[in-house]
C-alpha positions in Angstrom: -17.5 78.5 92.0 -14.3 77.4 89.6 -16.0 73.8 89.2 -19.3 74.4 88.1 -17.6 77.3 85.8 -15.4 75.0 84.3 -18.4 73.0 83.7 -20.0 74.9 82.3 -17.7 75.5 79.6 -16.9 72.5 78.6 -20.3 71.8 77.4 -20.4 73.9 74.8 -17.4 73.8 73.9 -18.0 69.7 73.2 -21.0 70.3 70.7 -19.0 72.9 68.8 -15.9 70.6 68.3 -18.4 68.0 66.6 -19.1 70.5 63.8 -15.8 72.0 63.5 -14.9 72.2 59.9 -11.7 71.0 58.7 -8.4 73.6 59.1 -7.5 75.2 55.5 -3.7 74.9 54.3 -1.8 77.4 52.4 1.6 77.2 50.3 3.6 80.3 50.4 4.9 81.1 47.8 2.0 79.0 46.1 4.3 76.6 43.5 4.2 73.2 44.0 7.4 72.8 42.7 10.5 74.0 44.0 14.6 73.6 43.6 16.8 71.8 46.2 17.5 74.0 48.8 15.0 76.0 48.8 12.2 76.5 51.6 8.2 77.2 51.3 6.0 78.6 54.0 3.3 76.1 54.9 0.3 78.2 57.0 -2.6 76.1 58.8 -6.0 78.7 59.5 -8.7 76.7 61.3 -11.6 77.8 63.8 -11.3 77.2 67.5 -14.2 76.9 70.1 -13.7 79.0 73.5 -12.7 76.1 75.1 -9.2 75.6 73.3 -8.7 79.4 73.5 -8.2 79.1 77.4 -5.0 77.1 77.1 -2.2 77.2 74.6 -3.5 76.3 70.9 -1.4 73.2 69.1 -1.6 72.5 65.7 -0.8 69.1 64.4 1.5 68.9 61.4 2.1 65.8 59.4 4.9 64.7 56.5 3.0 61.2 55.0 2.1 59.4 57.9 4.9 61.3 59.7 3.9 63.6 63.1 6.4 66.8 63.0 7.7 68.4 66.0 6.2 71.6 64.8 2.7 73.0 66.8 3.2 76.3 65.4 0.2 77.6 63.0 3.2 78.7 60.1 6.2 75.9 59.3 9.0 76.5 56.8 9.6 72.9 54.5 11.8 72.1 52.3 11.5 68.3 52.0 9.3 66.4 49.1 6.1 65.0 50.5 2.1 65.1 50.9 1.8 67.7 53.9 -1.5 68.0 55.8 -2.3 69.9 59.4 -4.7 69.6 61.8 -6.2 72.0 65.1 -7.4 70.5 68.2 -10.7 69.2 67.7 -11.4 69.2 64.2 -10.3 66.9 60.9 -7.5 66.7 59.0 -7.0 69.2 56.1 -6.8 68.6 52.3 -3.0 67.9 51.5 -0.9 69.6 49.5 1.9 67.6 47.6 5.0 68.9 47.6 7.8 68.6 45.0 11.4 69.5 44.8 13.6 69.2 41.6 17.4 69.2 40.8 17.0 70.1 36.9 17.8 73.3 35.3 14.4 74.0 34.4 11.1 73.2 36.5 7.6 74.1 35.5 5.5 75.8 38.4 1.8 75.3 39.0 -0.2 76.5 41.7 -1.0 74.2 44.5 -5.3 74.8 45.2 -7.8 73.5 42.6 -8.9 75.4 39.7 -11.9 76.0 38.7 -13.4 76.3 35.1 -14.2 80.2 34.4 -10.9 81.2 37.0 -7.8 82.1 35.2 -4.7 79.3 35.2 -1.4 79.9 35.3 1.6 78.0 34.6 5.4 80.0 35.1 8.3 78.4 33.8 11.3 79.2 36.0 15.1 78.4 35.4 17.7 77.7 38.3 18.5 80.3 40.5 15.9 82.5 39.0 18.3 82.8 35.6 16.1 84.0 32.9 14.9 81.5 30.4 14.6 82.7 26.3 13.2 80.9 23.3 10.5 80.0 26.2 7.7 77.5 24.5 4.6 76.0 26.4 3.6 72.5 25.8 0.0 71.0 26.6 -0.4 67.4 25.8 3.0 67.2 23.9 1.7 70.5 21.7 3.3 73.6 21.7 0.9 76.3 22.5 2.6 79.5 23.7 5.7 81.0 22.4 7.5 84.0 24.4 11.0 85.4 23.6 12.3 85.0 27.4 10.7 84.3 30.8 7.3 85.2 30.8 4.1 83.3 32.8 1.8 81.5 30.7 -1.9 82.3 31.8 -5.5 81.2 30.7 -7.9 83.4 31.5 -10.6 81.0 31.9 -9.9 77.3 32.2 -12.0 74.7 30.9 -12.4 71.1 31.0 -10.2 70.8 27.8 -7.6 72.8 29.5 -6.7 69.9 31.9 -3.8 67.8 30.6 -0.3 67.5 31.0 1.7 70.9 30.6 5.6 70.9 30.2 7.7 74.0 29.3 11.1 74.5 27.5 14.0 77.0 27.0 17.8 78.0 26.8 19.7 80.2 29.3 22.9 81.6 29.4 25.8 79.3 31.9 27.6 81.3 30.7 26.9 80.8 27.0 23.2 80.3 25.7 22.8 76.7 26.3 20.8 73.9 24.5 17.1 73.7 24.3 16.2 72.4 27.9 12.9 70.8 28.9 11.0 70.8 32.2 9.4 67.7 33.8 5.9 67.4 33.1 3.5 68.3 35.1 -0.5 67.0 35.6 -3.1 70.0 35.6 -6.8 69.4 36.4 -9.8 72.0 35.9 -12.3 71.5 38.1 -15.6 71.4 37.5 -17.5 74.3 38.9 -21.2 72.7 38.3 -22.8 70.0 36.9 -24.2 70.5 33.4 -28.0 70.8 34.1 -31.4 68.8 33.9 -34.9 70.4 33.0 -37.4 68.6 34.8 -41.2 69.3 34.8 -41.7 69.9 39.0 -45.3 70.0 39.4 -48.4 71.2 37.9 -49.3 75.1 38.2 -52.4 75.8 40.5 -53.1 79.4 39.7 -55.0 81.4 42.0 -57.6 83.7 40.9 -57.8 85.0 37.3 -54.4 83.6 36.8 -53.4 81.1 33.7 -52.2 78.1 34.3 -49.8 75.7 33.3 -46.9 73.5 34.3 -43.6 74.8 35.8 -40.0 73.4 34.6 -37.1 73.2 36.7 -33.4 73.7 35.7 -31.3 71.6 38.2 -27.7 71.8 38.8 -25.5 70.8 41.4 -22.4 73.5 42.3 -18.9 71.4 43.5 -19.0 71.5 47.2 -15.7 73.6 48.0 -17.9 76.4 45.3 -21.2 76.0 47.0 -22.1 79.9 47.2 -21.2 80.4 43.7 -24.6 82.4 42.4 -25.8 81.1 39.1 -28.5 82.7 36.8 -30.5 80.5 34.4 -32.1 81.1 31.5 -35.4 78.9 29.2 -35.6 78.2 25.6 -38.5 76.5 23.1 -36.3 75.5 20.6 -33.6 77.6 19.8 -35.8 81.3 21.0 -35.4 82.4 24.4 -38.6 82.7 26.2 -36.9 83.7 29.2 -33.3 85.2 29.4 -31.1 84.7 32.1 -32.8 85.4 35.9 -32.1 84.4 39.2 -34.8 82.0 39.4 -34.3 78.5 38.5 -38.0 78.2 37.7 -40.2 78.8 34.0 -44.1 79.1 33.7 -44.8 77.3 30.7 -48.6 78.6 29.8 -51.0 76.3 29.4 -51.4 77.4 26.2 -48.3 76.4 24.8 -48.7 73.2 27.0 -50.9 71.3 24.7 -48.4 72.0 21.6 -46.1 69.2 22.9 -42.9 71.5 22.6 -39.7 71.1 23.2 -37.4 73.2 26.2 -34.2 73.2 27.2 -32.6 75.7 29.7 -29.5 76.9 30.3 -27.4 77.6 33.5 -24.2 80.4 33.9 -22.2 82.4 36.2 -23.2 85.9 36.6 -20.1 86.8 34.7 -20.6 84.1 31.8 -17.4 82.6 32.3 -19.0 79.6 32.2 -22.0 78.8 30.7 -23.9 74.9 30.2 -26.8 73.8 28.8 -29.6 70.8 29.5 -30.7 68.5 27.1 -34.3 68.4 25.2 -37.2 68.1 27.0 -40.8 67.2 25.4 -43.3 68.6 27.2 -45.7 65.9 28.1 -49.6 66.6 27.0 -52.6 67.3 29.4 -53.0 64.4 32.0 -49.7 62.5 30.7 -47.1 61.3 33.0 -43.8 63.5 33.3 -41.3 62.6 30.1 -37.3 62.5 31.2 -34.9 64.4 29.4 -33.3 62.9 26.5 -29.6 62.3 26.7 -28.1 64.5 23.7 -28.2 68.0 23.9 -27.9 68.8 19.9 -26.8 72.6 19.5 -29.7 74.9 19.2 -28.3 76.4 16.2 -27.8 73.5 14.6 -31.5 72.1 15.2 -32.4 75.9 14.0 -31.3 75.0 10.3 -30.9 71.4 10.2 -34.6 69.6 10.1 -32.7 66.3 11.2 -31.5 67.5 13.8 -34.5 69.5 14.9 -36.6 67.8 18.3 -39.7 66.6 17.9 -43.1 68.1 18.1 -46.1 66.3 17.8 -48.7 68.9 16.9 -50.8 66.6 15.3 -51.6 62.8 16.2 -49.0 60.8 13.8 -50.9 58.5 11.2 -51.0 55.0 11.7 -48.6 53.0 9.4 -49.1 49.3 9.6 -46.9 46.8 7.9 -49.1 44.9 4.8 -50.3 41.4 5.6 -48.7 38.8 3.4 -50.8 35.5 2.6 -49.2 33.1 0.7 -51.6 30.8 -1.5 -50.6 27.4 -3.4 -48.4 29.0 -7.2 -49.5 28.0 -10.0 -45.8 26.8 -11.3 -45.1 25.1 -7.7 -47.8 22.6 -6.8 -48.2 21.7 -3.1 -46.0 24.2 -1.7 -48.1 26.3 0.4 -46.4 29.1 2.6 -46.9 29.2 6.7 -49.9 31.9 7.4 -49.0 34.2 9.5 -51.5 35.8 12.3 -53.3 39.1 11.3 -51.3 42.0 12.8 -54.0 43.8 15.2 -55.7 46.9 13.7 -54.1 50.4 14.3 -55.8 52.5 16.8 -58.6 55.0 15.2 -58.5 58.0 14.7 -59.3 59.4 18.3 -57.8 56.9 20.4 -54.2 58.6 21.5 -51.2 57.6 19.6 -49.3 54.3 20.2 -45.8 55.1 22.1 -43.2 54.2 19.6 -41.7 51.7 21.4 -44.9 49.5 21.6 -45.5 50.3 17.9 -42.3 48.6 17.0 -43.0 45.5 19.3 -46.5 45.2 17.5 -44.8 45.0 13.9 -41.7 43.1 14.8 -43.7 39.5 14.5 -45.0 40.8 10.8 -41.6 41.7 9.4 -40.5 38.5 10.8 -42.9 36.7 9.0 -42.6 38.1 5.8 -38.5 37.5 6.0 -39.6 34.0 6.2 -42.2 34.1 3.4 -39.1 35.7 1.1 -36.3 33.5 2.1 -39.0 30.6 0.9 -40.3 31.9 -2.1 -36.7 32.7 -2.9 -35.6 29.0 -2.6 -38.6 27.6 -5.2 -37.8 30.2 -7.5 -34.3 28.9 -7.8 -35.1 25.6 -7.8 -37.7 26.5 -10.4 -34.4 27.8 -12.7 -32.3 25.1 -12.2 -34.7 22.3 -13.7 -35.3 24.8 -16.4 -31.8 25.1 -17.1 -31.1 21.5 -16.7 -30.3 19.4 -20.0 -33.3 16.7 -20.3 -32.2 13.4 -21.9 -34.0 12.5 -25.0 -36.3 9.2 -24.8 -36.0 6.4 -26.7 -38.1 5.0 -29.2 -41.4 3.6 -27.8 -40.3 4.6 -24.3 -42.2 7.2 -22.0 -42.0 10.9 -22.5 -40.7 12.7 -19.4 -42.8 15.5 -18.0 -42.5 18.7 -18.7 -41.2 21.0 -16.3 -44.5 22.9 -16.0 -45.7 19.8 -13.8 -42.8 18.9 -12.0 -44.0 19.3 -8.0 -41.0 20.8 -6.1 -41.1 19.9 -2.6 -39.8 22.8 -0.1 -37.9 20.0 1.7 -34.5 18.6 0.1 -33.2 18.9 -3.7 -35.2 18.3 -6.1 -33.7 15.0 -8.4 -35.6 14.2 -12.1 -35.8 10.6 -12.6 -36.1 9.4 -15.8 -38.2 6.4 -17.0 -36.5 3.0 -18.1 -37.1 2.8 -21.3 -39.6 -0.6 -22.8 -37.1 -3.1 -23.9 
């Protein structure tokens, strides 16, 4: 009976090794920097299947590449390093960098990732615990706390713009009060909780019954994996109103109604607690039987596109008039015989006035050939008016007696190719 037992549990014992989730490691106290000769409590917690439970549990400890002696689930360090741990059967952990300084002064930071909305903080901590005055906080190389003597420096929610390089400095008393002191500096990096989010038009509304219809829009996020059962709430806005404040559900009902206005949405996504709060960009509703627009790729404030018409999306109530560039045709001048300017083709006709607008895009391809054209046409025109000038301006010689009056000006033909050079008749001898 022991064989087929043992067996037995084996088997299952396999298939839950395979989706064993990687051990977690802890840092007690939880500073990542310490002084020489002094110890931390590392702690490795991991899940083990039944199988491991029936013989004596090891847990793998590494320093670098370095296998310790230790298989206990709790080790006291006190050596610099990257530490990670691992249980039978199941990956290695996330390391934890350890550091260990000889200065007077060191600057403390916790060792696991923080988060934007979760408090941060930063203690400032002299040798053997001797209290440190005139203590100032530095982020980026700018002082922005000040406390009269020891005294943690927290932020009680962290953002993005709270990552940087943080370095502290202070005078104690050996015996006398010493010198201004300053800590290494240390690199501190708020995570991102989520992604800022995306309103995207999901699919057409198919009412049942009596029921309007209408087309539904998404807010999409995506949470960081090690926050993945953070709850987030989500609210919908036409410009800078609410039409829907924040809920639960990631999903809006635009009416159909308000579907052929072409207006604009954007949504917003937060933590039940608003500690941290993002918003999507625009998003022009596309009109009955259109394909589905993307979102743009600014998000303008929605107070600022509240008062400032520049700034405010756009809404295409009615179908935007057709503006066509002029045709230019040049004809032979009256002051510039046979110099005829190139004809340009016809630009096509705009669309009337209940075909559907031209996309922008395709409306600026159409009239890109015309304004070439009439560059062209200027730069041309431009040149036989100034050649024009100088044979005006020009001092004609006087001719001699009996000899051949020169033309005048008025029927000189300027040729659009190469200067233009007066000759002037021999006179009769």
């Amino acid at each position: 009976m022991w064989a087929p037992t043992a067996l037995l549990l084996l088997v299952p014992s396999i298939g839950q090794a395979a989706t064993l989730e990687k051990p977690i490691l802890s840092l007690h106290p939880p500073w990542t920097t310490i002084f020489k000769g002094e110890r931390v409590t590392l702690r490795c917690d991991g899940y083990h299947p039944l199988l491991l439970e029936l013989r004596p549990i090891h847990t793998l400890w590494y320093l670098g590449h370095l296998l310790l002696p230790s298989h206990k689930k709790s080790i006291e360090v006190q050596a610099p390093g990257v530490y990670r741990c691992q249980t039978r059967g199941a990956p290695v952990s996330d390391p934890i960098h350890l550091s260990v300084s000889n200065d007077w002064l060191i600057l403390q930071v916790p060792y696991t990732a923080v988060f934007e909305g979760e408090p941060l903080v930063m203690r400032c901590r002299g040798w053997h615990d001797k209290v440190v005055y005139k203590l100032h906080y530095y982020h980026d190389g700018r002082a922005v706390r000040y406390f009269h003597s020891s005294t943690n420096y927290t932020v009680l929610q962290a953002r993005s713009s709270d990552s940087g390089r943080y370095q502290c400095s202070g005078t104690m008393r050996i015996p006398v009060e010493s010198a201004p002191m300053f800590s290494a500096k240390v690199v501190v990096t708020v995570q991102e909780l989520f992604q800022a989010p995306v309103l995207r038009v999901t699919r057409p509304h198919e009412a049942r019954g009596a029921a309007p219809r209408g087309v539904v829009l998404r807010c999409e996020t995506r949470l960081h994996p090690q926050k993945h059962d953070t709850p987030l709430q989500f609210a919908f806005y036409r410009y800078s109103r609410a039409v829907r404040r924040f809920d639960w559900a990631a999903e809006y009902l635009v009416p159909e109604s308000e579907v052929e206005e072409l207006e604009s949405y954007w949504c917003e996504a937060a933590t039940a607690t608003r500690s941290v709060r993002k918003r999507s960009p625009w998003l022009q509703l596309p009109g009955p039987g259109s394909p589905l627009l993307l979102p743009s790729t600014a998000a303008p404030d929605p107070q600022a596109a509240a008062l400032a018409p520049g700034n405010k999306p756009l809404s295409f109530r009615k179908p935007p008039v057709s503006r066509s560039v002029p045709l230019v045709t040049s004809a032979p001048n009256a002051t510039s015989a046979g110099l005829e300017f190139p004809r340009g083709d016809a630009p096509p006709a705009g669309p009337p006035a209940c075909a559907p607008p031209m996309p922008l895009e395709q409306s600026a391809r159409a009239l890109k050939p015309n304004v070439d054209l009439l560059l062209r046409e200027m730069q041309l025109l431009k040149g036989l008016l100034s050649r024009v000038v100088l044979e005006l301006e020009e001092p004609q010689a006087l001719p001699e007696p009996g000899g051949t009056a020169e033309p005048s000006p008025s029927h000189l033909a300027v040729s659009p190719v190469g200067p233009v050079t007066p000759q002037a008749t021999p006179a009769e001898s």
